[in-house]
C-alpha positions as CSV (number, residue, x, y, z in Angstrom):
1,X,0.0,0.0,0.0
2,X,3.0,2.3,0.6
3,X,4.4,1.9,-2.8
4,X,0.6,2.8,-4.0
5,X,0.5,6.4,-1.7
6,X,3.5,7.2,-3.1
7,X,2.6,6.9,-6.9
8,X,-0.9,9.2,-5.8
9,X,1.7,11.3,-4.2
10,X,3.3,11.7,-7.8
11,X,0.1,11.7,-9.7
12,X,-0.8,14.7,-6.9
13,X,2.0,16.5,-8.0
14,X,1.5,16.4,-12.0
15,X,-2.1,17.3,-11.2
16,X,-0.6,20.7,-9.2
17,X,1.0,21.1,-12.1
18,X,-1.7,20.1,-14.5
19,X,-4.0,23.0,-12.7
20,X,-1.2,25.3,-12.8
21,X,-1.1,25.4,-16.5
22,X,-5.0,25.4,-17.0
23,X,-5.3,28.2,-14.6
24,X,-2.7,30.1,-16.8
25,X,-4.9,29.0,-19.8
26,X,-8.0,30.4,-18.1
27,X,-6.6,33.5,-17.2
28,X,-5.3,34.2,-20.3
29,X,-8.0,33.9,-22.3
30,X,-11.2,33.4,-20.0
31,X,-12.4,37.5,-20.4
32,X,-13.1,39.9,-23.3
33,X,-9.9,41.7,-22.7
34,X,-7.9,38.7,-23.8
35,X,-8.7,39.3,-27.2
36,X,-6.6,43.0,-27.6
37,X,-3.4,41.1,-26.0
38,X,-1.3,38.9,-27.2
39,X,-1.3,35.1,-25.5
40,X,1.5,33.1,-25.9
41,X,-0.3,29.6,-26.8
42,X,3.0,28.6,-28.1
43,X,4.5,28.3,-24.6
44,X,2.0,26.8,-22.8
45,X,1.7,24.2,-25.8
46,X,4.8,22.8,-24.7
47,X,4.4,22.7,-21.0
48,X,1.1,21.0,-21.6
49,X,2.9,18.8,-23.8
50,X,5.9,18.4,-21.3
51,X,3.3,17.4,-18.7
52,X,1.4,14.9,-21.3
53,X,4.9,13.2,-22.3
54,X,5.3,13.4,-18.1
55,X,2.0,11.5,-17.5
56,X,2.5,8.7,-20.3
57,X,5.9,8.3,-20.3
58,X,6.5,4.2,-20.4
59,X,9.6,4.4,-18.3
60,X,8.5,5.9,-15.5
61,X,4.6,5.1,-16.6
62,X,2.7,5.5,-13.2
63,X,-0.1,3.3,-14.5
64,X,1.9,0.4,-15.1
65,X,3.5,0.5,-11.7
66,X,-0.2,0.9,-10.6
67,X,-1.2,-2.0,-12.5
68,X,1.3,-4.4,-11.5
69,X,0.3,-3.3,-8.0
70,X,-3.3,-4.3,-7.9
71,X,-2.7,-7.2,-9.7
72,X,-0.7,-8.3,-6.1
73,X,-3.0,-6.3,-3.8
74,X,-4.2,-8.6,-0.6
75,X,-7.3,-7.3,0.3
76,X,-10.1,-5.6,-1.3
77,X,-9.5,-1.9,-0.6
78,X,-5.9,-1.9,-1.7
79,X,-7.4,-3.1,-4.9
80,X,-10.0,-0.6,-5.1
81,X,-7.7,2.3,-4.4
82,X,-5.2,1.1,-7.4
83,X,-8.4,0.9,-9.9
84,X,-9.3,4.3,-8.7
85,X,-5.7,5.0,-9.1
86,X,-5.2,4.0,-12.4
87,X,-8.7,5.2,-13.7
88,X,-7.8,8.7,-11.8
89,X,-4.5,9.1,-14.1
90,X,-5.8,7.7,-17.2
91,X,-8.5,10.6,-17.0
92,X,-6.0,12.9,-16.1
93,X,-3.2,12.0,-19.2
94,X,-6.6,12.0,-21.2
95,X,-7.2,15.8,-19.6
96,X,-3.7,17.1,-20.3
97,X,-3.6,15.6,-24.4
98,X,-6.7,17.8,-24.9
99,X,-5.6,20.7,-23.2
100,X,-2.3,20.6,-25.4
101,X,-5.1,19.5,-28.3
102,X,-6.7,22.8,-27.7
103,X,-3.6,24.9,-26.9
104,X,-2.0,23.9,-30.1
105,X,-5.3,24.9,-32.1
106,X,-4.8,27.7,-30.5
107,X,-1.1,28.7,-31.3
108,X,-1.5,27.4,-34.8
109,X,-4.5,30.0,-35.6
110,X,-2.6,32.4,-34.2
111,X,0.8,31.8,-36.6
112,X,-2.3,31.8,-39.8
113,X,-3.9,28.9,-39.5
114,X,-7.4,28.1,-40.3
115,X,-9.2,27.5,-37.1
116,X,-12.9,28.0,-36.9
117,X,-15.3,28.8,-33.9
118,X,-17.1,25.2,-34.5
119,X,-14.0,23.7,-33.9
120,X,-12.5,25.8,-31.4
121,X,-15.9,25.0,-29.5
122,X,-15.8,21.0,-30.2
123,X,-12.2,20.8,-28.9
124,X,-13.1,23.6,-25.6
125,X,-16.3,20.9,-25.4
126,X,-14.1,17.4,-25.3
127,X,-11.6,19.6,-22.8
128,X,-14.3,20.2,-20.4
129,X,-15.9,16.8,-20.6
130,X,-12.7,15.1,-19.9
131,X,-12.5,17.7,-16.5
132,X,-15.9,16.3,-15.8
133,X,-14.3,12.6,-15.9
134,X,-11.0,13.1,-14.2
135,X,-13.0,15.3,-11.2
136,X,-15.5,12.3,-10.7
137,X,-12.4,9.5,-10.4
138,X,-10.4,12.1,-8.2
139,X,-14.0,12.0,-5.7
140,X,-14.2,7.9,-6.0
141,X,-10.0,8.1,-4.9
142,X,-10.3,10.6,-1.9
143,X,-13.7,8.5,-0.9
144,X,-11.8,5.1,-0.7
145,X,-7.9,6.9,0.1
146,X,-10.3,7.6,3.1
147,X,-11.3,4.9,3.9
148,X,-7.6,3.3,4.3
């Protein structure tokens, strides 16, 4: 179970990260004044794409650890808090990937490329869903962490 608390403790500290960068996103472009300044989507493409790499990179793959964990958990609740685990940060990678989906649209338009509102709004759409999802597995992993 250790070895489990310390990957959250990990995931934890991508998601500080992960909020960090939305935030920035949000700031930068979340008001009416944001469209007379210039936004550097070009930068915050590659730290959400840093973070992405971060969150699926197979060498230090948090999942698989995970994984391999519950697969020689002893009791029920270790079990259940490495599939929340591994559902959490699946969501979360999932999260990050459309953020730097979105952020790259985003930079692209604004070196000339075509980007139109439909799309702009489909992409902000599948973002905000995939908030919904990784929110509702980060509730099911504090309920059973909890529980512990």
């Amino acid at each position: 179970m250790d070895e489990l608390k310390s990957i959250a403790s990990t995931v934890n500290n991508l998601l500080s990260k992960y909020i960090v960068l939305h935030d920035a996103f949000i700031k930068s472009s979340g008001s009416f004044w944001s469209i007379f300044k210039k936004i550097n989507f070009a930068s915050m493409t590659g730290d959400a794409y840093f973070l992405f790499e971060r969150l699926r990179d197979e060498r230090n793959d948090e999942r698989n650890a995970i994984e391999k964990l519950k697969s020689e958990a002893n009791d029920g609740k270790e079990k259940d808090f490495a599939e929340s685990l591994y559902q959490y940060t699946k969501a979360l990678t999932e999260t990050v990937y459309l953020l730097f989906m979105l952020l790259h649209a985003l930079s692209e338009k604004a070196k000339g490329e075509k980007l139109s509102m439909s799309e702009h709004m489909e992409n902000n759409k599948k973002y905000q869903k995939s908030i919904e999802a990784y929110t509702a597995y980060g509730e099911d992993l504090n309920k059973i962490y909890s529980s512990i």
